[in-house]
N, C-alpha and C positions, 0 to 999 in steps of 0.2 A: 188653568194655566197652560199654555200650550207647547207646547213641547219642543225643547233646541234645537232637535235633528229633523228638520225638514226634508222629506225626501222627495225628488221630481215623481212625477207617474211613469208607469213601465212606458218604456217606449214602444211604439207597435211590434219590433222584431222581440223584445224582450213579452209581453204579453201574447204574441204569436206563437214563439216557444214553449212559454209555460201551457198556454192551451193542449199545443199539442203533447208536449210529458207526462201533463193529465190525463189527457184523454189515450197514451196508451197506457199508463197505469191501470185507468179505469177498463179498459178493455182486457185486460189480462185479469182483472177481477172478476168481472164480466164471465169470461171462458173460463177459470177453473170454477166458479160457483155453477156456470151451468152443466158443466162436464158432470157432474153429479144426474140431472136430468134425464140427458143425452144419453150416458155408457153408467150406467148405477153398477153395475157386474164393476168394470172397470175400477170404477170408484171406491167400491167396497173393495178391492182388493187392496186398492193405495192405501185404504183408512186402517185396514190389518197390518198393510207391512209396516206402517207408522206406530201401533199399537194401540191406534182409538177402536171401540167398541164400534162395531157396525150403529148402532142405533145414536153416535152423535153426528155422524153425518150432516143432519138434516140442521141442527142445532148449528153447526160449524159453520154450514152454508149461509144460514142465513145471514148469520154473524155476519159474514162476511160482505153478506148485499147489502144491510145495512150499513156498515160502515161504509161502503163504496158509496150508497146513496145519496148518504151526508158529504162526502170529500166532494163529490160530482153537484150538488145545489151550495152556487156561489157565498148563502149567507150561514153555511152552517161548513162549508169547507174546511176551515182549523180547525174546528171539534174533529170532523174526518177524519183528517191528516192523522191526531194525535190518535184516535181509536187505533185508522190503521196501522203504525205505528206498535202497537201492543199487540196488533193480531199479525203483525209480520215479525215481531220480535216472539212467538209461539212457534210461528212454523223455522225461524232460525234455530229456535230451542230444540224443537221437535228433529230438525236434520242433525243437530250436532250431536243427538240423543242414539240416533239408528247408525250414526258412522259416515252421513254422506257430507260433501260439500254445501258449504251454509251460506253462500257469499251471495245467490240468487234472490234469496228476501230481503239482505241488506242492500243490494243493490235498487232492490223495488222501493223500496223507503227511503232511498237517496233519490228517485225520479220520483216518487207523491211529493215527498219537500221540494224538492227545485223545482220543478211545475208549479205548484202554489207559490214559493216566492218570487217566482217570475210572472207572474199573474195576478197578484194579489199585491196590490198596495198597504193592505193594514198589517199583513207581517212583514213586507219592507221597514215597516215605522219601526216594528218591534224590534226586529233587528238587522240593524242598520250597519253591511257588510262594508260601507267608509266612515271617515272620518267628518265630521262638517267642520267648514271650515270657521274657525272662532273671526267673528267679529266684533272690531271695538264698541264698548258698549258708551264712549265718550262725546 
């Protein structure tokens, strides 16, 4: 049965947008999983004032790449989205835990979602930000 709410496809600026929200989300994913790499001394120290054991580090990262891996390959993007989602809803927990300002991961998980819904037609379907307009059925 198909479904009431037909939605047009993104329009090029609207899927141009989402590209690029994406892709700097995925880029700032990108940089702190590899700042682990890069500056490990550094990192180990972030991971202490946070109060992870130095030895999840590497576990966290990965975590990390993965989920960015799946948001960034177009047919597994919603599974991404929701992963990252839980692992930016950690490090929100994680700042409101130490005393800092939390608003930086909420913020990132507001640009993974608009990126993907500006981008992606099939969570358009899902949720459908107007009204369609009722036609008579006579």
């Amino acid at each position: 049965m198909p479904s009431p709410i037909q939605n047009a496809p993104a329009s090029r600026t609207s899927l141009w947008a989402g590209r690029i929200l994406s892709s700097l989300a995925l880029l700032l994913f990108v940089f702190t999983a590899s700042f682990g790499a890069v500056k490990p001394d550094i990192a180990k120290q972030g991971f202490a004032h946070y109060g992870y054991p130095e030895g999840a580090m590497l576990r966290i990262t990965l975590v990390e790449m993965a989920c960015a891996l799946l948001y960034a390959i177009p047919r597994t993007s919603i599974l991404g989205a929701i992963l990252l989602t839980g692992y930016l809803g950690g490090a929100t927990a994680t700042h409101v835990r130490v005393g800092e300002p939390f608003f930086l991961p909420i913020i990132v998980g507001i640009v993974v979602w608009l990126g993907l819904f500006l981008r992606d037609d099939r969570l358009r379907e899902l949720i459908p930000l107007r009204s369609s307009k009722k036609t008579s059925s006579l």
